[in-house]
C-alpha positions in Angstrom: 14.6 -1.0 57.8 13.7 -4.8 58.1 11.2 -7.2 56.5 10.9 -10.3 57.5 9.3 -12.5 55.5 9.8 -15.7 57.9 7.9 -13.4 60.4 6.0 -11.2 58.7 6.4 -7.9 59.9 8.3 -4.4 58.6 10.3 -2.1 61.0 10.8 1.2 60.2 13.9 2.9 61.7 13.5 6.1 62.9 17.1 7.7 63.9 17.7 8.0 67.0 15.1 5.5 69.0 17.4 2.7 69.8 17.1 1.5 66.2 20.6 -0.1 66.1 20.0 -1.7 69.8 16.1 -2.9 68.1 18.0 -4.3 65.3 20.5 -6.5 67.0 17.8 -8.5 68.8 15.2 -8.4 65.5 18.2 -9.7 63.4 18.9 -12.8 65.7 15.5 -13.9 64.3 15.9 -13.6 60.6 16.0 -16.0 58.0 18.3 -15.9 54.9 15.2 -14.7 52.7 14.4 -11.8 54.8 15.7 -8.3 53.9 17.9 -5.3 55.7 18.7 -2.0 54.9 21.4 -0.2 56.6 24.9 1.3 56.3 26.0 2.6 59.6 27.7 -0.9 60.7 27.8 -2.5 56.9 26.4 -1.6 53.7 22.9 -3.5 53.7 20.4 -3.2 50.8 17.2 -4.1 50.3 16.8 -6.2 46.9 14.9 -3.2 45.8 17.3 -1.2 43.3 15.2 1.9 44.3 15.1 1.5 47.9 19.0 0.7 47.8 19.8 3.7 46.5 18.2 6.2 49.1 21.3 5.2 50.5 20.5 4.6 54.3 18.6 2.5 56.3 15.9 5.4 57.6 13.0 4.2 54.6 9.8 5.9 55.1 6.7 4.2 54.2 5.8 6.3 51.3 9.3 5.1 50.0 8.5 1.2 50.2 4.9 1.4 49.8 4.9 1.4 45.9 7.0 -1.8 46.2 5.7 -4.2 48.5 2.6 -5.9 47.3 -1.0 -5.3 49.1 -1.1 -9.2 50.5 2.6 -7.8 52.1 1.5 -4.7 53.5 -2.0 -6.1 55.4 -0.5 -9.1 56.4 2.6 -7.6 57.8 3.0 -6.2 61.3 4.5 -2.9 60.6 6.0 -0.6 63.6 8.4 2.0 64.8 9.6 3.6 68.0 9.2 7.1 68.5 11.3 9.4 70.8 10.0 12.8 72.7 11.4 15.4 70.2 12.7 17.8 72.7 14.8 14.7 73.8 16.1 13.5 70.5 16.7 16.5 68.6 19.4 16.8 72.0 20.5 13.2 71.1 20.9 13.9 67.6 23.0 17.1 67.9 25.3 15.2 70.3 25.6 12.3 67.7 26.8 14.8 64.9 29.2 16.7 67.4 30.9 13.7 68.6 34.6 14.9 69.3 33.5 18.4 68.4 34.9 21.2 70.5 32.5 24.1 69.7 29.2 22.0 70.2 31.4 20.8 73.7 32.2 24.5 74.5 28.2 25.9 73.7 26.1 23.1 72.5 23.3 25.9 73.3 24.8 28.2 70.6 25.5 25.2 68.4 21.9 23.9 68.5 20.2 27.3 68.0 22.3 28.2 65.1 21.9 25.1 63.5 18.5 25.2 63.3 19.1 28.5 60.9 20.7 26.1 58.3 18.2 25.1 55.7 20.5 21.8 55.4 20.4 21.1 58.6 17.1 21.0 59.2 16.5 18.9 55.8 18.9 16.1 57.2 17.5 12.2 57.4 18.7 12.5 60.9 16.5 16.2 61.8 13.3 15.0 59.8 10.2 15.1 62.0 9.6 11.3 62.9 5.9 11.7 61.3 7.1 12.3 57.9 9.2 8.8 58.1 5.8 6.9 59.2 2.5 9.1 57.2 1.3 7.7 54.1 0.2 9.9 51.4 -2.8 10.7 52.9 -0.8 11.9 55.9 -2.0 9.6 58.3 0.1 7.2 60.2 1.2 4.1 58.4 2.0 1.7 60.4 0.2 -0.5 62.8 2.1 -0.1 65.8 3.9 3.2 67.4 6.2 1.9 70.1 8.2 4.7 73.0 12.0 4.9 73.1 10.8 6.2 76.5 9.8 2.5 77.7 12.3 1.0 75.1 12.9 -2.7 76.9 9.0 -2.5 77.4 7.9 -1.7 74.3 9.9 -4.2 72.6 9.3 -6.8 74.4 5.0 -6.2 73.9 6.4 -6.5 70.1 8.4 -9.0 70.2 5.2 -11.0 71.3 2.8 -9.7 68.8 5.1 -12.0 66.5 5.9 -14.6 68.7 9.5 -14.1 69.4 11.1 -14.3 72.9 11.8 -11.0 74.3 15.7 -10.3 74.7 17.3 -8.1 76.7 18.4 -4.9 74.8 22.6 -3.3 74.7 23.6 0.2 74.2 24.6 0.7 71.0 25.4 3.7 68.5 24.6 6.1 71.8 25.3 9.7 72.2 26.9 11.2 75.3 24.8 13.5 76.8 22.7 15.0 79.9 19.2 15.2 80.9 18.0 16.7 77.4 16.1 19.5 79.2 19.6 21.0 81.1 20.4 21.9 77.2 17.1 24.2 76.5 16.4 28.2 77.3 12.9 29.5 76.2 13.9 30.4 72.8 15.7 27.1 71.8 12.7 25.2 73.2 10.2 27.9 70.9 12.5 26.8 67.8 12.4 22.7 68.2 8.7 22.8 69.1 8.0 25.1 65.8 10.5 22.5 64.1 8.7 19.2 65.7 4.9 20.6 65.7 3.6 17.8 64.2 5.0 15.5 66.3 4.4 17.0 69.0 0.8 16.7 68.7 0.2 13.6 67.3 2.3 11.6 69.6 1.2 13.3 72.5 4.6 14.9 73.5 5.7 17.7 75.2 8.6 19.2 77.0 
């Protein structure tokens, strides 16, 4: 997560969507008042004892809701990117498996068994991307849903909305990994679209 106070907006970092490639370019606009949560590249808290101790940088918006003030939270541009779920629950899997032979071996068999672990499922990184960005009356809380799928794009149409220059995005924090849809049979697809209904229909995604 980011607020910016210079510029007035909040990003939300859903896993998976770029987020450390977004941040990079967001972070060569900030001021020294302006606030960070992360731990993946350095342990970055926001001055928020409660937010700090969720421990990562994923914050959903029910999470900082309760501490930013109303003026903060209508004034601010607040936004995320999203990512096809069939795609990133691929992505995902290959980031946790990095070096691992028995995801290399059958990442099929790793994928569909996976989904059988009640931990797994519950992890930050599996979380439906809706649950990071509803409010508490479970309807999207932010003012801007941007697509991984048009990344450079996307960012760029933000980047104006607050009056930055656009900048040209790296690769960063990637996982290694083909076409998500040479990973899928019938039944694993039937498990991650139970597992990402929601998203699947309201962002408009299928396989």
């Amino acid at each position: 997560m980011i607020i910016s106070h210079a510029h007035k907006f909040i990003f939300f970092a859903v896993p998976k969507t770029g987020t450390h490639a977004i941040r990079e370019v967001l972070r060569m606009h900030l001021s020294a008042d302006d606030w960070e949560q992360q731990m993946l590249t350095g342990n970055q808290t926001l001055p928020i004892p409660e937010i700090a101790q969720i421990g990562h940088g994923h914050v959903t918006v029910r999470e900082i809701r309760p501490y930013l003030s109303q003026e903060i939270w209508n004034e601010y541009h607040k936004f995320a990117f999203i990512r096809n779920p069939f795609d990133r629950f691929v992505s995902v899997c290959a980031f946790l498996n990095r070096g691992n032979p028995a995801f290399a071996r059958s990442p099929l068999l790793w994928m569909k068994e996976a989904l059988n672990r009640p931990r797994f499922r519950e992890r930050v990184l599996v979380r439906e991307q809706f649950e990071q960005l509803c409010n508490e009356e479970r309807e999207i809380g932010v003012d801007f849903v941007c697509r991984y799928e048009n990344l450079q794009e996307s960012l760029d149409a933000m980047l104006g909305k607050l009056s930055l220059p656009s900048s040209p995005l790296s690769v960063l924090n990637s996982s290694e990994h083909k076409v998500y849809s040479e990973y899928y049979d019938e039944e694993l697809k039937g498990l991650v679209q139970t597992l990402y209904s929601t998203d699947i229909e309201e962002f408009n995604y299928a396989f």
